[in-house]
C-alpha positions in Angstrom: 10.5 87.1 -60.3 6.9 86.5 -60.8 5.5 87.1 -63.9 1.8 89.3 -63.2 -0.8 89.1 -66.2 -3.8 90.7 -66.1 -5.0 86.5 -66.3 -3.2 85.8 -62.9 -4.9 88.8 -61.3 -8.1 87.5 -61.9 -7.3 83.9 -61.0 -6.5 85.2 -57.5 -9.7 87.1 -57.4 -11.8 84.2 -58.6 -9.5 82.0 -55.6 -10.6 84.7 -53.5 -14.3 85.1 -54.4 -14.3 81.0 -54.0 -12.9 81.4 -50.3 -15.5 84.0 -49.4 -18.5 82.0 -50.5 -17.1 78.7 -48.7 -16.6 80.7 -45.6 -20.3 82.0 -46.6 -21.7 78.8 -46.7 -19.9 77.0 -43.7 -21.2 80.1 -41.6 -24.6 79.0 -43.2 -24.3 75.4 -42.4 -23.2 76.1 -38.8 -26.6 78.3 -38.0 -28.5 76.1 -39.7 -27.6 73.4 -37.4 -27.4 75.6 -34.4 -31.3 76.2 -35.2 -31.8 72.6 -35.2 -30.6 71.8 -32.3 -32.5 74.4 -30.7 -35.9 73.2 -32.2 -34.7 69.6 -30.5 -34.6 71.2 -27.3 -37.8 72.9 -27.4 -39.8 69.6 -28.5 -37.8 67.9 -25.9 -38.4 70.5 -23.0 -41.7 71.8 -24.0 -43.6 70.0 -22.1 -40.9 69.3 -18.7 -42.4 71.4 -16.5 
């Protein structure tokens, strides 16, 4: 049996919290470079045609 303390409750929300603002910030990352590589493509395009 597991013992639950009011401490063990809010080390699983802090875990939690922690997992939402990685997943936060790897979304971030991701959209960040998505935007990059979309700049690259219009400097390397712009002037094609």
């Amino acid at each position: 049996m597991k013992l639950t303390t009011a401490f063990t409750i809010l080390n699983q929300k802090f875990n939690e919290i922690d997992l939402f603002r990685d997943a936060i910030r790897r979304r971030k990352l991701a959209t960040e470079r998505l935007h990059n590589d979309y700049r690259k493509m219009y400097k390397t395009h712009q002037f094609a045609y």
